[in-house]
C-alpha positions in Angstrom: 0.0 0.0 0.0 1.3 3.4 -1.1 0.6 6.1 2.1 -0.2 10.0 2.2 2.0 11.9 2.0 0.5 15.9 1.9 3.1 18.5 1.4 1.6 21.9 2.3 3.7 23.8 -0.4 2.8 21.2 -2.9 -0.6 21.4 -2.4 -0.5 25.3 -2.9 1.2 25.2 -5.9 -0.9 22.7 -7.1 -4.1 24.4 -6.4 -2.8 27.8 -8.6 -2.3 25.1 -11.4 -6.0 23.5 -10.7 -7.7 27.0 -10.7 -5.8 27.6 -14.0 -7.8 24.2 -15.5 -10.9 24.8 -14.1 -11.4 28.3 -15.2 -10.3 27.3 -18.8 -12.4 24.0 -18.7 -15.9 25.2 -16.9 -18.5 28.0 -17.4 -19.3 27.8 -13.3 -19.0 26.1 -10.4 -22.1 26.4 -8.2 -22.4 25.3 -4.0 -26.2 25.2 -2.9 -26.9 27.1 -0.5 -28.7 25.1 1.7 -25.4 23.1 2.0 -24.2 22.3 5.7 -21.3 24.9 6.5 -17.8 23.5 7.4 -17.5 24.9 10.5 -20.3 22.3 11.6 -18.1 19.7 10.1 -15.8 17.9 12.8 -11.9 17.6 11.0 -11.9 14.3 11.1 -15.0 13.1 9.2 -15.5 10.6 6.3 -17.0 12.6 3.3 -18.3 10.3 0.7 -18.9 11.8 -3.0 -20.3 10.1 -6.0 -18.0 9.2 -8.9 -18.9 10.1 -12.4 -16.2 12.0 -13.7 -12.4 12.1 -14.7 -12.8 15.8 -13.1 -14.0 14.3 -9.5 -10.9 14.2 -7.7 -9.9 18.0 -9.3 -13.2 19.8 -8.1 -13.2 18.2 -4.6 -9.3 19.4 -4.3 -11.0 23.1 -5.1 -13.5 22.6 -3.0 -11.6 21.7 0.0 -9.2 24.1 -0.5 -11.5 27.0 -0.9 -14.8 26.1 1.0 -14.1 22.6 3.3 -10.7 23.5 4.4 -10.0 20.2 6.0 -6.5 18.6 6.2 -7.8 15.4 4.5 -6.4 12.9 2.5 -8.2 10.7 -0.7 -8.4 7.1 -1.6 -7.0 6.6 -5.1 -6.5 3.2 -7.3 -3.2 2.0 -6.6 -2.9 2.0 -10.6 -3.2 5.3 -10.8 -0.9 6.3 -8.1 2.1 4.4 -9.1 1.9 6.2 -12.2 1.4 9.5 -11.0 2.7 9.3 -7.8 3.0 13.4 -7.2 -1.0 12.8 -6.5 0.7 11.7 -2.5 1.9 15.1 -2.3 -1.7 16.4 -2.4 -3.0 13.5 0.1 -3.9 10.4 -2.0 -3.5 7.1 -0.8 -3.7 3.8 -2.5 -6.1 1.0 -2.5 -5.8 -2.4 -4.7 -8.9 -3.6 -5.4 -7.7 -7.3 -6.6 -6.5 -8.0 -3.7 -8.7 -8.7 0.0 -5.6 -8.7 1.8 -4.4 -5.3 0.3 -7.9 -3.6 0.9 -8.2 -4.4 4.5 -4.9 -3.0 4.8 -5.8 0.4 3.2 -9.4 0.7 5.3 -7.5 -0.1 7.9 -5.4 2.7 7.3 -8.1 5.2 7.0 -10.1 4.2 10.3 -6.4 5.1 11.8 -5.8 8.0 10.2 -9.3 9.3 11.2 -8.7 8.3 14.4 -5.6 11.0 14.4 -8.0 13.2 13.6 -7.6 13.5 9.8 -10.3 13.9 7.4 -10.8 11.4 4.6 -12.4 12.1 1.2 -13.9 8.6 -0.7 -15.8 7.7 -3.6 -18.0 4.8 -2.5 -18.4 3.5 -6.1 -15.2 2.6 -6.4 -15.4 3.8 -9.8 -16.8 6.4 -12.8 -20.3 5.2 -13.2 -22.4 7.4 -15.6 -23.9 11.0 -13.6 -27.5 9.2 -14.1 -26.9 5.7 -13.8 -28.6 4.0 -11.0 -28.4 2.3 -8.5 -25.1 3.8 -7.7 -23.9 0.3 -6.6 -21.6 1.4 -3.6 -18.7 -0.8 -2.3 -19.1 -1.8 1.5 -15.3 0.1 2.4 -17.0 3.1 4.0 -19.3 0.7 6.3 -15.9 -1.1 7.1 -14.5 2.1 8.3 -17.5 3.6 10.4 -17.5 0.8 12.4 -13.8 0.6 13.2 -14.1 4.4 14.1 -18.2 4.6 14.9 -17.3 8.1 16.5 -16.6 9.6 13.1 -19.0 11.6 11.2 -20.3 10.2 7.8 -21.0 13.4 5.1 -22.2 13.3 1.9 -21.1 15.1 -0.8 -23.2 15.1 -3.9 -21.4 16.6 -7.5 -23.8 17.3 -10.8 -22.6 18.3 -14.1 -24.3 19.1 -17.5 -24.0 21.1 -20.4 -26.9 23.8 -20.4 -26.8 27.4 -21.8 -22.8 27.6 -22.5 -19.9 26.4 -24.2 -18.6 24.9 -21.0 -20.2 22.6 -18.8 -21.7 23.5 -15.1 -20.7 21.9 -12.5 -22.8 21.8 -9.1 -22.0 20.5 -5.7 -24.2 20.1 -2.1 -22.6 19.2 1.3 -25.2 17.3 3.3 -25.7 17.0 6.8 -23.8 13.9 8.3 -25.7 10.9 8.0 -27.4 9.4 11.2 -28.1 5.5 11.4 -29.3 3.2 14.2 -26.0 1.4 15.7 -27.7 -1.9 15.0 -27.3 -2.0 11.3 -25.0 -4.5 9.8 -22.3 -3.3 7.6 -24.3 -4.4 4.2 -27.5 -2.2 5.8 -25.2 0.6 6.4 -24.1 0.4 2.9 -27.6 0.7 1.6 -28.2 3.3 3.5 -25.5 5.2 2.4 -26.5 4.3 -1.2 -30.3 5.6 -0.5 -29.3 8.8 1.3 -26.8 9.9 -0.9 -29.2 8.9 -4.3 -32.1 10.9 -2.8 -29.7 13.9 -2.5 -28.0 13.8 -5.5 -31.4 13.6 -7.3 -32.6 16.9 -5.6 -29.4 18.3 -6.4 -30.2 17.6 -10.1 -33.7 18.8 -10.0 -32.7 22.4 -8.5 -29.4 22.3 -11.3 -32.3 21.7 -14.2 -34.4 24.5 -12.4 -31.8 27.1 -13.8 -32.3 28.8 -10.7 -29.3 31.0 -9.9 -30.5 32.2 -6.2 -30.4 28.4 -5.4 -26.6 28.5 -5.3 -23.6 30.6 -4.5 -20.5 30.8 -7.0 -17.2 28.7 -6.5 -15.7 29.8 -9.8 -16.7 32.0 -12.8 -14.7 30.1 -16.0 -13.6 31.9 -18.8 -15.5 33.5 -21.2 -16.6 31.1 -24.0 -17.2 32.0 -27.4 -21.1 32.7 -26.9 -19.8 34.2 -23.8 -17.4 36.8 -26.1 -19.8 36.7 -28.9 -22.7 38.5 -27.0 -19.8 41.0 -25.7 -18.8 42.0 -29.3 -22.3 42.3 -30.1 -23.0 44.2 -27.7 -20.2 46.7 -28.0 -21.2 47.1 -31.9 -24.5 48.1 -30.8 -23.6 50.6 -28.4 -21.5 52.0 -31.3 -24.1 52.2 -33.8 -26.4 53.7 -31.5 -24.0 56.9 -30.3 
């Protein structure tokens, strides 16, 4: 198993590179605003965020580092982090999903490192599934964890994306309140749960996206103009000079 290994410069360098790409690759980047606030969020809790995207990972690095603020660290594919193994720097950790032995090991490693009181960021799926696909099939690693550390909180985070009126995609995101269970629930109950809480509000999540309601949600990021976006600015700058 390859550990964390966060390196506060690195991850501030890397976030100026991040913004750099998100700017240049989305129109916007909206929070809800009836998202829970972080300072109601313990620092060592287990957020767990649906998978659907090669951008995942990217946009919950910007959102930690400019809304959650947490000192947290990420599960990653042991594939993946052997061949870009800078991604330690910015708090990934390794799992090997062939191998039982190897994934006790890394939950293992994450009920101790929330123990020290580190926050850990997981995709239950385990992989990109389509934005609409359901069920969303969850893995039974985060069940595994809350009961090796049943004091931690469980919070969901829910990501959207579509194309709408712009060249650029939007991307939306909604921090939940942590999720209460009864203690009596066996791991694969807990694991439904999860799955059923986390559908629910990833569904309203899409519903108030598709509403095009702007007053729903407060602004991340503002992308680069597009070329509609530059278009309807030369337009309007021709008008105003015909009309003086």
């Amino acid at each position: 198993m390859i550990e964390a290994a966060r390196d506060p410069k690195f991850v501030k360098l890397f976030h100026v590179y991040n913004l750099h790409l998100l700017k240049k690759s989305f129109h916007h980047i909206g929070l809800s605003k009836t998202s829970i606030h972080p300072d109601r969020i313990p620092d060592s809790s287990l957020f767990l965020i649906n998978h659907s995207s090669w951008w995942d990972p990217l946009l919950l690095f910007y959102v930690n580092e400019v809304w959650l603020k947490k000192d947290g660290i990420a599960m990653m594919d042991q594939n993946g982090l052997e061949r870009f193994p800078f991604f330690r720097k910015l708090g990934a950790y390794s799992i090997d999903a062939s191998n039982r032995r190897a994934i006790l090991t890394s939950l293992k490693y994450t009920a101790r490192k929330l123990d020290q009181g580190t926050s850990v960021f997981l995709f239950p799926q385990g992989k990109e599934t389509h934005i609409d696909q359901r069920p969303l099939d969850f893995m039974p690693g985060a069940s595994f964890i809350q009961e090796k550390s049943p004091h931690v909180k469980v919070v969901p985070i829910s990501f959207y994306h579509h194309f709408f009126h712009h060249q650029r995609p939007e991307w939306f995101v909604h921090i939940g309140e942590p999720l209460s269970f009864r203690p009596d629930l066996s791991k694969t109950e807990r694991t439904a749960y999860y799955e059923e809480r986390m559908t629910a509000q990833l569904d309203v999540l899409k519903e108030t996206a598709m509403d095009n309601d702007d007053d729903a949600f407060v602004t991340l990021l503002r992308g680069k103009p597009g070329v509609g976006d530059r278009l309807e600015t030369f337009t309007s700058a021709v008008k105003r000079r015909l009309n003086q």
